[in-house]
C-alpha positions in Angstrom: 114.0 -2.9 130.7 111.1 -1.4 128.9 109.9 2.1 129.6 107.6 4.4 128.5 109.3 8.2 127.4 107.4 10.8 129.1 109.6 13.6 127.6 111.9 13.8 124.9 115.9 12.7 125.4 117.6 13.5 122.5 119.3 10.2 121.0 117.3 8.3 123.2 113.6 8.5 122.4 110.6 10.9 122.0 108.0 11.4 124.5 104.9 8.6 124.2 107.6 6.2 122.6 107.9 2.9 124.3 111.5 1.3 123.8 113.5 -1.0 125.3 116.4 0.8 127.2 119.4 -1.4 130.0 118.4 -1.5 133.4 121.4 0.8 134.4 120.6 3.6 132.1 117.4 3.8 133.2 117.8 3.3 137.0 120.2 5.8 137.1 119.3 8.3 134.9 115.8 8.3 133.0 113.6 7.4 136.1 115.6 9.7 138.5 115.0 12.3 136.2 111.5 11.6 135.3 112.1 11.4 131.7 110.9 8.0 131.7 108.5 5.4 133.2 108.5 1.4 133.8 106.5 0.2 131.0 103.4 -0.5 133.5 99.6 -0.9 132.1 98.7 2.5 133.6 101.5 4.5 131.7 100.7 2.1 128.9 97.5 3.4 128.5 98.7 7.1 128.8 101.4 6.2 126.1 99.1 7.3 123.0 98.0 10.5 124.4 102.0 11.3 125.1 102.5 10.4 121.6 99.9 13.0 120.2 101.3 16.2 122.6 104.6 15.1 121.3 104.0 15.3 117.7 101.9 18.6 118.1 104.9 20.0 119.7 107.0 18.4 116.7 104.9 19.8 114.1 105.6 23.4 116.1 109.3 22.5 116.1 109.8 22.0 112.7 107.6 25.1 111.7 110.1 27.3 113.5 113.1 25.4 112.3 111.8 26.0 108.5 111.6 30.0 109.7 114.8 30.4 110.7 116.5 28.1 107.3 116.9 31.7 105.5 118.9 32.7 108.2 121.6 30.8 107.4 121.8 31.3 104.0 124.6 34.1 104.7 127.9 32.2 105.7 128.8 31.6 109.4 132.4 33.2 109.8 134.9 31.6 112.4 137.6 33.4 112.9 140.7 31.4 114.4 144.9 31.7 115.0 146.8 30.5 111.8 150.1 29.5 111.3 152.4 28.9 108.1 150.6 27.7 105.5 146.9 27.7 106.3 147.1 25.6 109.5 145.3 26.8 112.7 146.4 26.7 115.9 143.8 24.4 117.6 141.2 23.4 115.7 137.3 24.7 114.9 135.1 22.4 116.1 131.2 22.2 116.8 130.6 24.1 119.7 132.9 26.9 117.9 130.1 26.9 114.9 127.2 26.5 117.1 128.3 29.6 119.4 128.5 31.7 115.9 125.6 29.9 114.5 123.4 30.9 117.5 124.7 34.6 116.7 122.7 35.1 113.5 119.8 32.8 114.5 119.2 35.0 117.4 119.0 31.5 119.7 121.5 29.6 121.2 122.1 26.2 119.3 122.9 23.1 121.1 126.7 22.1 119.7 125.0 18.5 118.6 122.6 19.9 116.1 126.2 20.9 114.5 126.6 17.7 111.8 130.5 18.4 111.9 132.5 14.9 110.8 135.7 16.4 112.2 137.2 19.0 113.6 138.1 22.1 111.2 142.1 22.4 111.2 142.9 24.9 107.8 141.8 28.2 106.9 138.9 27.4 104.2 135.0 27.4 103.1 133.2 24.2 104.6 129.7 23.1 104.2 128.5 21.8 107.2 125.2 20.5 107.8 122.9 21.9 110.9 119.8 20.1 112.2 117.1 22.9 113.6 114.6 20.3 114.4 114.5 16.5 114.5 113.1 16.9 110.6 114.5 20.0 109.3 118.0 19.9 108.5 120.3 22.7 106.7 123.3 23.2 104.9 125.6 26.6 106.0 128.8 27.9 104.5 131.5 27.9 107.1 134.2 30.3 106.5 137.2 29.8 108.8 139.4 32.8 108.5 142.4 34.4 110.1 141.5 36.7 113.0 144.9 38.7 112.1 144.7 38.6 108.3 146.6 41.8 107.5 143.8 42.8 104.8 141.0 42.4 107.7 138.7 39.7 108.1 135.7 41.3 106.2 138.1 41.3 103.2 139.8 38.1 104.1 136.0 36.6 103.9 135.2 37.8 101.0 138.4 36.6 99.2 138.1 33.4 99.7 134.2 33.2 98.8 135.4 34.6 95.6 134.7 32.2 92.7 137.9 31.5 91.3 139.0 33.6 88.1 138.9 31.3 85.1 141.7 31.9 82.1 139.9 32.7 78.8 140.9 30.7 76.1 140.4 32.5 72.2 139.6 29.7 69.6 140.4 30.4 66.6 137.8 30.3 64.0 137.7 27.4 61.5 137.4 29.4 58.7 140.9 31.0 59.7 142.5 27.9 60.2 141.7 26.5 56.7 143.2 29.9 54.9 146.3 29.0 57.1 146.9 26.1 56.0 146.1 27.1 52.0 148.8 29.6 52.0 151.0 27.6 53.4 150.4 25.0 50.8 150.8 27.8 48.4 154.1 28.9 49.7 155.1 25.1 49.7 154.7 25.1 46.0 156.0 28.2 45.2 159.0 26.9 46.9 159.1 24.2 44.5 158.5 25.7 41.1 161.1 26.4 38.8 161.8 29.9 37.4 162.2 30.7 33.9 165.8 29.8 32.7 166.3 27.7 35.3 168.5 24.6 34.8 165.4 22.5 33.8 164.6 24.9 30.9 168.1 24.8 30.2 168.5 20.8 29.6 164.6 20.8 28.1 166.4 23.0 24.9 169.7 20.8 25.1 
């Protein structure tokens, strides 16, 4: 059944957008709900003038979205049950990081803007990606932590953002090397030389 959108469905279609939708979905939801209109010439013709309110609001939307990208620059800290070795009890899953999410962008955020593959089970740093607007999409630091780690949860945070402590390894100069291995070779043949009145001198004289 063809219908015109006259608002926005998320994962369904934008306001002014004229799509092809099954007769049961739009019986029994989009026309109850007026989100959406049979395809007649009338809404037809009022089809273009939707589409231009709905990209002015768009434009608004992603303005907003590209204001609030800094805010999630700082990491988005879950804290959760663990068990032995890491595991949680539960799990962490989108509406966990939208609910802290929405806590530093000041708004709540719908748990579907939340690009989470699968639900978090360890205790870790994730990069998750969040959509703030159907064009503006972000990257966050997720930090899943232990809500009764015995150093606290500030400290527990921090440890595991901590770039991990890398051996250094002293090369030995070149130059160093190479006098090694001459004295060696020196010792070598000092090792081998014969002494004065040695056995050799002796039979040399015989």
């Amino acid at each position: 059944m063809k219908v015109v959108f006259l608002e926005t469905v998320e994962g369904s279609g934008t306001m002014g957008e004229v799509k092809d939708v099954t007769r049961g979905y739009a019986r029994n939801y989009l026309l109850p709900r007026g989100f959406a209109a049979p395809a007649t010439p009338l809404v037809l013709a009022r089809a273009e003038r939707l589409r231009e309110i709905e990209n002015e609001r768009q434009r608004v939307e992603d303005e907003k979205a590209r204001g609030l990208v800094g805010k999630l620059e700082r990491p988005i800290v879950v804290t959760a049950r663990v068990g032995e070795q890491g595991r949680l009890y539960g799990s962490v899953t989108n509406v966990d990081i939208a609910e802290k999410a929405g806590e530093i962008l000041g708004e709540d955020l719908d748990r579907r803007r939340v690009l989470l593959p699968e639900a978090i089970r360890r205790v870790g740093v994730y990069t998750i990606g969040i959509r703030l607007s159907r064009n503006v999409t972000t990257e966050a630091q997720v930090v899943v932590v232990d809500a009764d780690a015995p150093e606290g949860v500030d400290a527990a945070v921090e440890a595991l953002l901590a770039p991990p402590v890398e051996e250094e390894v002293v090369e030995t100069p070149r130059a160093e090397v190479a006098d090694s291995s001459e004295s060696a070779a020196e010792v070598d043949d000092a090792d081998g030389a014969s002494e004065p009145g040695s056995q050799d001198d002796e039979e040399e004289r015989a």
